[in-house]
Legacy VTK file of the C-alpha trace (Angstrom):
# vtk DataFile Version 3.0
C-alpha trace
ASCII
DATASET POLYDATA
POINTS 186 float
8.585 7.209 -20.717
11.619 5.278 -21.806
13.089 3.237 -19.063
10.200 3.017 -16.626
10.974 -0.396 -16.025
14.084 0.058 -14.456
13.070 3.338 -12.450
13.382 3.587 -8.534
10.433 5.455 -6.336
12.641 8.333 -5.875
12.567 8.750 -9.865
9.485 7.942 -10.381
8.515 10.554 -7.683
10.604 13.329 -9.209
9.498 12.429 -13.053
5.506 13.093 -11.525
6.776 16.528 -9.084
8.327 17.880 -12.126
5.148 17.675 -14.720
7.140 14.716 -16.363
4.294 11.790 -15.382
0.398 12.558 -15.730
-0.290 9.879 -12.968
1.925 8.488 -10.091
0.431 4.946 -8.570
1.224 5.312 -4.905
0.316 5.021 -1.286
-0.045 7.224 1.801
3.357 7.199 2.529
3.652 9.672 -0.285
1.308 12.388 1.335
4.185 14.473 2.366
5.972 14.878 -1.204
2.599 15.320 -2.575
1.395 18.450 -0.291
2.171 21.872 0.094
3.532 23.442 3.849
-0.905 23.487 4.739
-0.150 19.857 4.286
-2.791 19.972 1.655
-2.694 18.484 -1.870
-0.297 21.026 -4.293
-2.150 23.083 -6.598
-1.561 20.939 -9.592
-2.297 17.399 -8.280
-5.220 15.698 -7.073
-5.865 12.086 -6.054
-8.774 9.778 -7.013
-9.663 5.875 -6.097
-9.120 3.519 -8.249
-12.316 2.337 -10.269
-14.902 -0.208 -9.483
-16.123 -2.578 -12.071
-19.934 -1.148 -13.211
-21.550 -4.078 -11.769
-19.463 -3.624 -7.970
-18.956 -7.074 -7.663
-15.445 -7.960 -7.523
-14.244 -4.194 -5.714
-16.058 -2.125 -3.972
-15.755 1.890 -3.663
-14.122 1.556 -0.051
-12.371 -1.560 -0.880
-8.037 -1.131 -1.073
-5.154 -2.596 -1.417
-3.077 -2.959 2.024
1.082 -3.096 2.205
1.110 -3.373 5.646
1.015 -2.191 8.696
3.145 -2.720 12.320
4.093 -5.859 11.757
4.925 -7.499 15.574
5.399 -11.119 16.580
6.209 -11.775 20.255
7.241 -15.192 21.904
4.555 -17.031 23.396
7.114 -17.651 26.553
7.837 -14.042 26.972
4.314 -12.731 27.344
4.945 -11.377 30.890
2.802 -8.372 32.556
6.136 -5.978 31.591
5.656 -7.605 27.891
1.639 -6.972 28.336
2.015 -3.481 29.594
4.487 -2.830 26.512
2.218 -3.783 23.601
-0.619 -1.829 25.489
1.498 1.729 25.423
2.247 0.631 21.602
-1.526 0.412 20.890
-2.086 3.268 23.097
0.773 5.904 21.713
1.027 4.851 17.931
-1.836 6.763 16.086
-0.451 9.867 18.207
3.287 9.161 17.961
3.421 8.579 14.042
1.148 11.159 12.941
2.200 14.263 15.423
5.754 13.083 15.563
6.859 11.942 12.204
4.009 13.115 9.595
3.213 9.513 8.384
-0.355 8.802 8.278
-1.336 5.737 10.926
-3.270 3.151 10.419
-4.935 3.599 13.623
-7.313 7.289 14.181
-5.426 10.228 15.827
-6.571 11.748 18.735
-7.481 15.632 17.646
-7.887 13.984 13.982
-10.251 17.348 13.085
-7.655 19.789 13.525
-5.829 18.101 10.981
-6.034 19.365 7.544
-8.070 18.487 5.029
-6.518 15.872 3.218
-5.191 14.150 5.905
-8.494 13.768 7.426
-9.908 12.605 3.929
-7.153 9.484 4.026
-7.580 8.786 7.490
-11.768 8.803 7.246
-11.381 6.205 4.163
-9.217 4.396 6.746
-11.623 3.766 9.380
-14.299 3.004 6.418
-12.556 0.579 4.579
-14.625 -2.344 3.856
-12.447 -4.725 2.586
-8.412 -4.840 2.095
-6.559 -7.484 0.120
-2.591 -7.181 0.524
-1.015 -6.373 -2.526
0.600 -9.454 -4.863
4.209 -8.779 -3.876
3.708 -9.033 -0.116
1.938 -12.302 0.008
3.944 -14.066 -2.702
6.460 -16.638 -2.647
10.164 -15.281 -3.570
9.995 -17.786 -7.058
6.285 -16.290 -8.113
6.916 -13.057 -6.935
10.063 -13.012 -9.563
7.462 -14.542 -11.950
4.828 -11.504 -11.210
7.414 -8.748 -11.424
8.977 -9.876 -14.933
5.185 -10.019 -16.433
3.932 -6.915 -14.828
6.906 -5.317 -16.778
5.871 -7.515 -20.023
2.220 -6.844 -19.787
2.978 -2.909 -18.575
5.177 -2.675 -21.974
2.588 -4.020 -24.503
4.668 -6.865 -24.939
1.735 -9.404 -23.542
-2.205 -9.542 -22.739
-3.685 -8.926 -20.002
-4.746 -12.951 -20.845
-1.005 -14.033 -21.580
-0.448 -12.375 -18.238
-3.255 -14.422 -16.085
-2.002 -17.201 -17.997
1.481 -16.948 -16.904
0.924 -16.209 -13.342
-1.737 -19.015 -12.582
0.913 -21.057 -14.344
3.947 -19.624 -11.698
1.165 -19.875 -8.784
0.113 -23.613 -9.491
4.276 -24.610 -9.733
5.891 -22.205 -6.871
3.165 -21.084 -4.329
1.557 -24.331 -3.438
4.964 -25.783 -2.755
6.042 -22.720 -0.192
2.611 -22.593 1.585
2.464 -25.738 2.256
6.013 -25.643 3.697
5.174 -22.899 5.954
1.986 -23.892 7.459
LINES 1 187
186 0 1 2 3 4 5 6 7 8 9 10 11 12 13 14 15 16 17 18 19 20 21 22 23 24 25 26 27 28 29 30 31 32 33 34 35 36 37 38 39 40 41 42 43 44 45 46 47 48 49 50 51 52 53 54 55 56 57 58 59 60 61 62 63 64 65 66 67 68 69 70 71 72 73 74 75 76 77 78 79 80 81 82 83 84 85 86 87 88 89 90 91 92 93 94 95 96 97 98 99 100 101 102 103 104 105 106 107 108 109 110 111 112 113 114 115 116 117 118 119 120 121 122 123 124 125 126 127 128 129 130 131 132 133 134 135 136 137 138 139 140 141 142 143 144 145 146 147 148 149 150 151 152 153 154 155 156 157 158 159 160 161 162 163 164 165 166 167 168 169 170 171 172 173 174 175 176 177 178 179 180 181 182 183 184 185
C-alpha cells in the first residue's frame, strides 16, 4: 500500500478493519478493535505467533517481544509504611482494576480469569507461560540509533536495502551512538 511509511496506528488499524491490509503487526492493546461485543476474535480475523527458526535456537514458541509494562520508580527516601502500603494495593488491585475496569489485558493474571472469554484467556495463558521476553528495539534504544533504526526499517521494509545492508547499518549506528549513551547513563 502506497504511503505505509508515513501511516499512523489509527490508519493502519482502519486500512486492516476495512479488508484493506491482509496482516496487521500489533500487540494486546489492540484486542478490543480486533473483537466482536463476545469479546472474541471477529469472524474474519485470526491471530497467529510469529515463527520460530526450524532449528529453535535463537526464539522459542513462547518467547515475545515486550513494550512494557507499569513502569514505577519511587525515591529511595520516601519509602515510608504509607509508600509500602501504596505499592502493595497497586500489586494487589491492578490485574483486577485494568482488566474488569478498562478492558486492557494486564500483565499480571485476573482473578475469575475463566469466566473470561476465550481469547482473552488464550493471551493471558501465553502471558503467564512466556519463557523469554526481549523489549522491542525502539524502547531500549538511544534517541540517535533509534532515528538510525526507524529510517532503515522503512528502507529495508520498502525493498530499497537487504536485510544485510540493514544489519550493516545498524551495528554501524549501535557501535557510534549506543555505547556513548549507555555508558553515560550507568
Amino acid at each position: 500500500s502506497e504511503g505505509w511509511t508515513s501511516s499512523d496506528a489509527t490508519a493502519q488499524m482502519d486500512l486492516f478493519l476495512n479488508s484493506g491490509a491482509a496482516m496487521l503487526y500489533t500487540g494486546t492493546w489492540d484486542t478490543p478493535d480486533l473483537a466482536d461485543d463476545e469479546e472474541k476474535l471477529k469472524d474474519d480475523i485470526s491471530m497467529f505467533k510469529l515463527p520460530v527458526d526450524s532449528e529453535g535456537t535463537a526464539t522459542g514458541e513462547n518467547d515475545y517481544y515486550a513494550n512494557c509494562g507499569i513502569g514505577t520508580a519511587i525515591l529511595k527516601d520516601s519509602m515510608s509504611d504509607m509508600m509500602k502500603d501504596f505499592i502493595s494495593y497497586v500489586w494487589d488491585n491492578y490485574a483486577d482494576t485494568a482488566m474488569y475496569e478498562f478492558n486492557m489485558l494486564p500483565s499480571m493474571m485476573p482473578s475469575d480469569a475463566d469466566k473470561l472469554p476465550e481469547l482473552t484467556q488464550q493471551i493471558l495463558s501465553d502471558l503467564e507461560n512466556c519463557g523469554t521476553f526481549a523489549q522491542c528495539w525502539d524502547v531500549r534504544l538511544d534517541p540517535s540509533t533509534n532515528e538510525v533504526y526507524r529510517k532503515e526499517l522503512a528502507s529495508l521494509g520498502m525493498g530499497e536495502s537487504t536485510p544485510e545492508e540493514f544489519c550493516e547499518n545498524m551495528d554501524k549506528a549501535v557501535a557510534q551512538y549506543a555505547s556513548d549513551y549507555f555508558d553515560t547513563e550507568e
